[in-house]
C-alpha angles and dihedrals in degrees: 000000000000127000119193113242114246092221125061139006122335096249085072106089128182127223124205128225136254116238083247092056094042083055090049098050090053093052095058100046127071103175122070134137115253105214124197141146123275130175082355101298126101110261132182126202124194115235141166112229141169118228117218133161098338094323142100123212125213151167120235125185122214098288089043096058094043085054086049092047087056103044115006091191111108145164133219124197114192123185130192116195090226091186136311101320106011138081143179114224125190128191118195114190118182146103125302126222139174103264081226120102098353082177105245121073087233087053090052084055104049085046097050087056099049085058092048092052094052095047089055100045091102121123107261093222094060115079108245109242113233121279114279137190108262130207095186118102120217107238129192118224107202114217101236091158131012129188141167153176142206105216135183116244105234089194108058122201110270091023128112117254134216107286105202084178093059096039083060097052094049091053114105 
């Protein structure tokens, strides 16, 4: 199934993603922005996870978590530049739960795995700083829904882009 893209010209179409290639794509990438409600607005928050088994692992600092503790329900956009014009782009959609004590001793070691996945996920050429104390809690996003799309760029790289500055200044 096709969907037309919402920016360029018509002949740009967009092709949406298998639920393979949604589960691809979020295994090769490690970076995404978790996005939730807080105080009542839409927020996003940039995170680095690891993606195992129909969950995604991440890390959450003290405000994260108390976001977490009020409405469980996130979302996860993940892209992944695929060349010059064109992108990947995978939504998650699911709830969210502390990767301690999942109640089933399966559950603990699925669990265990995902946070050792996304320890290691480090590249192996940089140097790994000293252990530190961490205040930060692993947390498990279930994919409840998954989604993607594969879109045409419509800034290539080495283009020029849309200026808004410049368009203002050249107005009468």
């Amino acid at each position: 199934m096709t969907v037309v893209s919402n920016v360029g010209p018509s002949e740009f179409v967009d092709t949406r993603l298998t639920a393979t290639d949604c589960e691809a794509v979020l295994r090769r990438v490690c970076f995404g922005h978790l996005a939730f409600v807080r105080e009542g607005q839409a927020d996003v928050r940039p995170i680095r996870y690891a993606y195992r088994e129909d969950w995604v692992y991440f890390r959450a600092d003290l405000s994260l978590r108390r976001v977490i503790a009020r409405t469980p329900w996130l979302v996860l956009s993940v892209t992944e530049l695929e060349d010059a014009t064109h992108v990947a782009s995978v939504i998650v959609r699911g709830g969210c739960y502390v990767t301690k004590n999942t109640g089933s001793v399966l559950g603990d070691a699925a669990a265990f795995q995902g946070i050792i996945e996304l320890r290691d996920r480090v590249p192996s050429d940089r140097e790994r700083a000293p252990r530190v104390r961490r205040s930060s809690t692993v947390f498990r996003l279930h994919v409840d829904e998954l989604r993607g799309v594969r879109a045409f760029v419509p800034c290539p790289a080495g283009e020029p882009t849309y200026d808004a500055g410049a368009e203002r200044q050249r107005r009468p």
